[in-house]
C-alpha positions as CSV (number, residue, x, y, z in Angstrom):
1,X,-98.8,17.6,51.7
2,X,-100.7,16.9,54.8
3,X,-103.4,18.2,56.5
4,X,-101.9,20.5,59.2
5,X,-102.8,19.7,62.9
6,X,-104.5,22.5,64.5
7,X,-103.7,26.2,65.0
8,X,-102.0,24.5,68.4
9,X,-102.7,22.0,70.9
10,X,-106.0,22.3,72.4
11,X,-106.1,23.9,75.9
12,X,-107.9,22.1,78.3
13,X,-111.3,23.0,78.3
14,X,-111.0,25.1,75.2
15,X,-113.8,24.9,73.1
16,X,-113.6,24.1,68.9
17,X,-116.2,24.9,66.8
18,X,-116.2,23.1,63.2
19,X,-118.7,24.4,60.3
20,X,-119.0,23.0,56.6
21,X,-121.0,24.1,53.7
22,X,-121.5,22.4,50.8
23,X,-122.3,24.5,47.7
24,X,-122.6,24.2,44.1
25,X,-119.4,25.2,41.3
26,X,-121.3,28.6,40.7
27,X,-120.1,31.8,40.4
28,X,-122.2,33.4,43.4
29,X,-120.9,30.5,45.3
30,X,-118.0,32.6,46.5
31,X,-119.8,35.6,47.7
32,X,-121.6,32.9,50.0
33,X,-118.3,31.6,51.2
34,X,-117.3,35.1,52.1
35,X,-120.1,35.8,54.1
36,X,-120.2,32.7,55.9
37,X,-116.9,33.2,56.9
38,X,-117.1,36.3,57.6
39,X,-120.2,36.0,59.7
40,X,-118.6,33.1,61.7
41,X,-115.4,35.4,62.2
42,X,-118.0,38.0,63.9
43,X,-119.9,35.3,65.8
44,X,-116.8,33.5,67.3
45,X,-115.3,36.8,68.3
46,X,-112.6,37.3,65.8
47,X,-113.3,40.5,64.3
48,X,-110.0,41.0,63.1
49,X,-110.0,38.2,60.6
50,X,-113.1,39.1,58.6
51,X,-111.1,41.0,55.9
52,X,-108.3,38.7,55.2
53,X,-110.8,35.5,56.0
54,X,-113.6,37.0,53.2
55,X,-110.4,38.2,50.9
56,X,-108.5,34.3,51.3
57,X,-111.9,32.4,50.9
58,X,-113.0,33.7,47.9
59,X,-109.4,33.2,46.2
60,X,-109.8,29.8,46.9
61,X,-113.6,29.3,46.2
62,X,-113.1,31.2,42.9
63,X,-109.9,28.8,41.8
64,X,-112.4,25.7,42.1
65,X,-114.6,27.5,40.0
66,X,-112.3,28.2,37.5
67,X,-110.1,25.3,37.3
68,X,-112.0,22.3,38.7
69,X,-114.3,20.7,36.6
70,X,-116.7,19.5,39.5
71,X,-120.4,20.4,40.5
72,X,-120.0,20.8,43.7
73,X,-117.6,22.1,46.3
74,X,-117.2,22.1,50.2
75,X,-115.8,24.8,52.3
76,X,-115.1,23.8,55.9
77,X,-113.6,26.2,58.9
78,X,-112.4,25.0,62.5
79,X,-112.5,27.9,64.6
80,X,-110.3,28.3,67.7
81,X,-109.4,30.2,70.4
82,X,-106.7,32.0,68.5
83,X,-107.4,32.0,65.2
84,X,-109.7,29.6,62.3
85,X,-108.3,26.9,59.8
86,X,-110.4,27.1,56.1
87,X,-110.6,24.1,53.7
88,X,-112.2,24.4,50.6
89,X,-112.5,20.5,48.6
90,X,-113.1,19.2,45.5
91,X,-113.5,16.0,43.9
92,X,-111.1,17.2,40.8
93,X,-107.9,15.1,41.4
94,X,-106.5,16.7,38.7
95,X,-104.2,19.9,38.9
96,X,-102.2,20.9,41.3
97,X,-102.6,24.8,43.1
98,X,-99.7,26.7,42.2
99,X,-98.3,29.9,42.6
100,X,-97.5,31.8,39.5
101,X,-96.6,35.3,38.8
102,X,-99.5,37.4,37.5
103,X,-99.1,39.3,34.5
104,X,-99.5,43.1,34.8
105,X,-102.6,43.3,33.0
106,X,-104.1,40.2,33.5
107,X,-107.7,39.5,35.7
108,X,-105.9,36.3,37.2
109,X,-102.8,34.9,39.0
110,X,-102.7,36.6,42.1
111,X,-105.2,34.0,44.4
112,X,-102.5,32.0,45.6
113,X,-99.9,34.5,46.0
114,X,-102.5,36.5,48.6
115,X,-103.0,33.3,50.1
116,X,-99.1,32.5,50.7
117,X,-99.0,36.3,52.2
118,X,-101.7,36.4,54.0
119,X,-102.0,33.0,55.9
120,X,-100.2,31.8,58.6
121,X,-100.0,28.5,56.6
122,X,-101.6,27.0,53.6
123,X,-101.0,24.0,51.4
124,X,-102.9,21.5,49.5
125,X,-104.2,17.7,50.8
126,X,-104.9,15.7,48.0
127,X,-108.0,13.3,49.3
128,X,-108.5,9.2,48.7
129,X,-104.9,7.8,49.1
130,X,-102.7,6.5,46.4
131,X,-105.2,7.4,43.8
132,X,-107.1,10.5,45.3
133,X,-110.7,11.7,44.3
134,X,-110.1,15.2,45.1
135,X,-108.3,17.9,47.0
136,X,-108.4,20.5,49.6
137,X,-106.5,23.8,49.6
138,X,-106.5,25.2,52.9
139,X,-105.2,27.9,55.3
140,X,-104.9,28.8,58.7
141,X,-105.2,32.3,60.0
142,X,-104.5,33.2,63.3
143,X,-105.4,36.0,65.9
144,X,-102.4,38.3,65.9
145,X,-104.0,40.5,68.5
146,X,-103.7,37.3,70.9
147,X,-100.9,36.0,70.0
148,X,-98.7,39.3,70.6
149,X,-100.6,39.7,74.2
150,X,-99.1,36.2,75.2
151,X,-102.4,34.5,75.3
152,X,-102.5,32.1,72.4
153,X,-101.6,29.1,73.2
């Protein structure tokens, strides 16, 4: 699966904002991811993202943590007029993200299904071409707010 093209089509004049953090495979690592996100959901006036942005980036964070056996990740966010798309890549090209149903009891399973609910997309790229080096799982959320008041684009 494919990258997906931006929230939409640039307006003219519309200004993108692209951050990336590179952190190491630790377990705080996804409290900073939440807070980044979070913070640059407050900064780029979309206040109405925060929870679901902190909620979706730490699923994802957390999943590299406990299924990719790599030192390092990188979290990047395009923010937009009407909403922010999140990838967060390793260089594990093994295992592919899936959904699966959580067992009552158990402390896992339920990242990707919050993910799938939450976002307005999500998906995984797989990075390097025919033989890839790594993967990104992303998703897109998007300014409801906005978009019901006609103005997204």
């Amino acid at each position: 699966m494919a990258k997906p093209a931006p929230i939409a089509a640039p307006e003219p004049g519309e200004l993108i904002r692209s951050y990336r953090m590179d952190a190491p495979n630790l377990p705080e690592t996804a409290k900073i991811a939440r807070d980044m996100v979070a913070g640059l959901l407050r900064a780029t006036e979309h206040p109405t993202l925060v929870d679901v942005g902190r909620l979706l980036v730490s699923e994802v964070v957390t999943n590299v943590h406990l299924h990719a056996r790599v030192p390092q990740l990188t979290l990047e966010a395009t923010v937009r007029s009407n909403g922010v798309l999140v990838s967060v890549l390793d260089a594990d090209p093994c295992g592919v993200p899936q959904i699966r149903k959580a067992i009552t009891d158990a402390e896992g399973g339920r990242g990707l299904p919050l993910v799938q609910h939450f976002a307005a997309a999500w998906g995984t790229t797989w990075l390097g071409g025919p033989q890839p080096t790594g993967k990104s799982v992303w998703f897109e959320l998007h300014d409801e707010k906005l978009a019901r008041e006609g103005t997204a684009p």
